[in-house]
N, C-alpha and C positions, 0 to 999 in steps of 0.2 A: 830743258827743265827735267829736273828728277823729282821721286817721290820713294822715303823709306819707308818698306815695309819687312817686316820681321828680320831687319838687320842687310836687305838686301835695298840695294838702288835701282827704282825702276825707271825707266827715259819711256817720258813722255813731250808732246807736244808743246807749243804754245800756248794752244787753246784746252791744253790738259788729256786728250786722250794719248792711249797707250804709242808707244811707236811701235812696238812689238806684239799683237795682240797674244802669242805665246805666254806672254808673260803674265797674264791673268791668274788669279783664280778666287775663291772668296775672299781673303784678307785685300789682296788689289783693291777687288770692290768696296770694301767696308772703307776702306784709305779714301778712294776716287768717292765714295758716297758724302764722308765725313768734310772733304774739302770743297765739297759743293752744297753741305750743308744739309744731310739728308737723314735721317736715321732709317735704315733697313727694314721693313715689315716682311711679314709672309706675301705680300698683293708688289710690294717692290722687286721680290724675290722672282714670283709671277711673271713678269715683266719683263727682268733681265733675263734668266732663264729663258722666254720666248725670243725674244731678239737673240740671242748665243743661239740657239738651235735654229733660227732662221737662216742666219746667215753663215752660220759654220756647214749645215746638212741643208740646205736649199742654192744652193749656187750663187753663195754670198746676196741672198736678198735681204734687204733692210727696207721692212715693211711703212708704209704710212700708217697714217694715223684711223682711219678707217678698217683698215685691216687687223691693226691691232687691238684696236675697240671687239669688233668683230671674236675674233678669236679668245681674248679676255675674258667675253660672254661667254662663253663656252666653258671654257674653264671655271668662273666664277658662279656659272648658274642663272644672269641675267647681265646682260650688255651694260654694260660703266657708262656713264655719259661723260664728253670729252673733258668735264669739268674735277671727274674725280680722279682722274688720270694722271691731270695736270697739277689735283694737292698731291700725287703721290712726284711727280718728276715738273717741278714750276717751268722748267724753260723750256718745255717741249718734250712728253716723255720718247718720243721717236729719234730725237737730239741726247738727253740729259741721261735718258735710258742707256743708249746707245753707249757713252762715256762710261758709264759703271760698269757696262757689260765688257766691255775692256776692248771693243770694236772700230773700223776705222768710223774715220768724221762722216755723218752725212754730206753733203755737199747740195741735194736739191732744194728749190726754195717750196714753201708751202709744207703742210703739211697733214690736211685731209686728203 
């Protein structure tokens, strides 16, 4: 599968994430957001931004959902409950997140 963005073909998956996470950057995501149905906010931004800096400068970690609640908090000034997480990324933002961030698949089950 491909997906265009600004006149360029980007190869993705089956399951729609990147095959190249290189090939990121915001227009990607705004593409990967809009064909999962998502509109962008600043707290989406939040987000993916956290997961890219996880996994790119922490030895490719791709945090659960705990962790990233966690850290959210912090940033946001009071801890998200899993629920408002989930209006911002519905299928899982540790999964859905992950995808816009232009990152490889999770692959564990669970997700607290």
């Amino acid at each position: 599968m491909a997906i265009e963005v600004n006149g360029k073909s980007i190869e993705t998956t089956e399951s729609g994430f990147l095959v190249n996470p290189l090939d990121w950057d915001e227009d990607v995501a705004k593409a990967l957001a809009d064909i999962e149905g998502i509109e962008l906010s600043e707290r989406h931004w939040d987000v993916i931004n956290y997961l890219r800096d996880e996994y790119l400068n922490n030895n490719q970690n791709q945090p659960m959902e705990r962790a990233l609640l966690k850290d959210m908090g912090k940033k946001w000034g009071s801890k998200p409950s899993s629920k408002e997480v989930y209006l911002l990324f519905p299928l899982a933002p540790t999964k859905q997140g992950t995808k816009i961030a232009g990152l490889p698949e999770v692959h564990r089950k669970g997700g607290y």
